[in-house]
N, C-alpha and C positions, 0 to 999 in steps of 0.2 A: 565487377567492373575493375578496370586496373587503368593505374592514374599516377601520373608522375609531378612531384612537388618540384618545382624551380624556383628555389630560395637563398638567397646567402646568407641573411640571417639562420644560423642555426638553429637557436631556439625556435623558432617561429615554424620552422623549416619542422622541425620533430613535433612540433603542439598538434602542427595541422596534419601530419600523418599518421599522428596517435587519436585524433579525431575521427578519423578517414577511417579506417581500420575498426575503430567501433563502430562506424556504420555499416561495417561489413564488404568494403574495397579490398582491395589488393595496392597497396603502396610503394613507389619506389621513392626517394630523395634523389638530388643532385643539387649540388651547394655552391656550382657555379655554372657558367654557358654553356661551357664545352664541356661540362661532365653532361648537364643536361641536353646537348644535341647527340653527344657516343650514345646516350642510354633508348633516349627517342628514336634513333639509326637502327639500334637493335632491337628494340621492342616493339610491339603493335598498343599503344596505350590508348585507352576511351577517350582521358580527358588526360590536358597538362594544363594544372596551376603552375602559371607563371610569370613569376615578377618579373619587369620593365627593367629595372637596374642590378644589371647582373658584372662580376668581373668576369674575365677571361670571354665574354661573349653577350653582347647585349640580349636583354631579353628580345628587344624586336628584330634583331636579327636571327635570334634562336627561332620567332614565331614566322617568318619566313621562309625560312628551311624547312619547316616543319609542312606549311601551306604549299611552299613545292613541291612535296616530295607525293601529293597527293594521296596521302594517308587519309583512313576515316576520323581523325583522332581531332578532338575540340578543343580549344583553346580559352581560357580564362585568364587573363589577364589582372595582378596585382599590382598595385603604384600605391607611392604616399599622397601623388597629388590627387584629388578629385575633380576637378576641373573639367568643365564641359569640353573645353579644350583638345583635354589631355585622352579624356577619353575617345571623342570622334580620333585624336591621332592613334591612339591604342587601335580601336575598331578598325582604321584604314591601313594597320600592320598585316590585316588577313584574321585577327583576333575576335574568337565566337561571343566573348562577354568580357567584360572588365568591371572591377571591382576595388574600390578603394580603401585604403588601409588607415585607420585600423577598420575593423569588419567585425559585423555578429557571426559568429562561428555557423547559426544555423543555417545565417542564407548563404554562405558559403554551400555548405553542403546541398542544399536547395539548388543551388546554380551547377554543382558541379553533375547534379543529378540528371537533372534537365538533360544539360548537355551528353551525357552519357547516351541516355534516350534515343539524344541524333546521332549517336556515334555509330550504334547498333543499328541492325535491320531493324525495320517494323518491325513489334510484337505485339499481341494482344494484349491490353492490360492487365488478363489474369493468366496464366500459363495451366494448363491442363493435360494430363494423359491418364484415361479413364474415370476413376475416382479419386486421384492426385490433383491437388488445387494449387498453386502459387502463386501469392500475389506477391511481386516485386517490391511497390511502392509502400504495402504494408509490413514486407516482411515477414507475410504468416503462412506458415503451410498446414495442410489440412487432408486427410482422406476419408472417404465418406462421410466427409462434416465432420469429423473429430479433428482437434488441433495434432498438429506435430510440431512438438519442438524439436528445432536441431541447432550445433551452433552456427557460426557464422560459414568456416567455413564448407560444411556440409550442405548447409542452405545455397552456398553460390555452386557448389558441384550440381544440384540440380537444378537451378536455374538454368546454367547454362545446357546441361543435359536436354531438359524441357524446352528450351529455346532453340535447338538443333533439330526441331522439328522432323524427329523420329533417324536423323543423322549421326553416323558414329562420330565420338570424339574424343578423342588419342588423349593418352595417361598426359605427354605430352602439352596437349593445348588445352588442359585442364590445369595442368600446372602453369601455366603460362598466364590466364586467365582469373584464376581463385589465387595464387598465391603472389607473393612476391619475387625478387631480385634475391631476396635470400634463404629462399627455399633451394634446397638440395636436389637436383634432377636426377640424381640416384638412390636416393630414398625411397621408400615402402610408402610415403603421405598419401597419394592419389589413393592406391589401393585399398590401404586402412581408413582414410576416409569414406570411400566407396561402400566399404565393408560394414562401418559403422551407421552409415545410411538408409541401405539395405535393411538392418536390423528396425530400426525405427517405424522405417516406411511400412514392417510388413509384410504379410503371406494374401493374397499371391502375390510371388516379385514383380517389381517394378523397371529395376534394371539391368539389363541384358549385356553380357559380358562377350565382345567379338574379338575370336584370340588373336593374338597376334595384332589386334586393330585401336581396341578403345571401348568403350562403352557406349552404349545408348539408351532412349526409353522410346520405345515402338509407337506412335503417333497416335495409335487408335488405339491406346492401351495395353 
């Protein structure tokens, strides 16, 4: 899932993307409106956390743009006020949740998930190709009932893999998806990931390598 923080507090702004990131996201920051609308302009994000009270561009001006531009991308909305008020106004910005500050860090994550959820196509709750299991919400992979651990971001490489429903997909929108704003697009990571994956997953392979195209996992195993 990749997710953009819209924050001007700093701190706050790094907590919640150091949080995010251990859930196993892909995170970008933006510390002010307009850094946060160039970023949203060029990126395809699941969800944006973001604050109400932003400089150089209001948050509900940011979440408007966003709503126009008819992206799939969800919106969560941060304020200090809580107010029944404040929120039906939040909500009638075009905003998918709102959430009042300060906040339990879990249901943050909780809401941002959710939303994520609608961000994406349907999926099955459990993802499968033959005897490869994964479950999203749990985090756990598994081939013929033995666990597989992998890290985070190995685990989001086949997610989305498994989620392409037997679809190729480019070194490219792997990087775009699993990593961040500060991952290197001429870097070896997709591959060395891929690579490390592979190994975990197992004989017979799982992931099928189309040159010149991307990767896949063939639907029916």
């Amino acid at each position: 899932m990749r997710v953009l923080v819209v924050e001007d507090e700093q701190a706050l702004a790094e907590a919640v993307a150091r949080g995010l990131r251990r859930e196993g996201m892909a995170v970008d920051v933006a510390l002010d409106g307009l850094s946060g609308h160039e970023k949203s302009s060029i990126t395809r994000y699941d969800v944006v956390v973001l604050d109400r009270d932003l400089p150089g561009m209001t948050g509900d001006a940011l979440c408007a743009e966003i709503v126009a531009s008819d992206a799939p991308t969800r919106i969560i909305m941060l304020t200090a006020s809580g107010t029944l008020e404040d929120k039906v106004d939040g909500l009638s910005q075009g905003a998918d949740d709102y959430l009042a500050k300060p906040f339990d860090f879990p249901e943050l994550v909780a809401r941002v998930r959710a939303l994520g959820r609608r961000a994406a196509p349907a999926l099955p709750p459990l993802l499968r190709a033959g005897d490869v299991s994964l479950d999203p919400s749990r985090r756990t992979v598994s081939r013929a009932d033995a666990p597989v651990e992998l890290t985070r971001k190995e685990f989001g490489v086949l997610e989305v893999l498994l989620g392409a429903g037997g679809a190729v997909v480019s070194s490219e929108e792997l990087l775009e998806r699993v990593w961040d704003e500060n991952a290197d697009p001429f870097t070896t990571t997709v591959r060395v990931t891929v690579m490390t994956l592979r190994k975990k997953l197992g004989e017979p392979g799982v992931i099928e390598t189309v040159v010149g195209a991307g990767y896949r996992v063939p639907a029916a195993g």
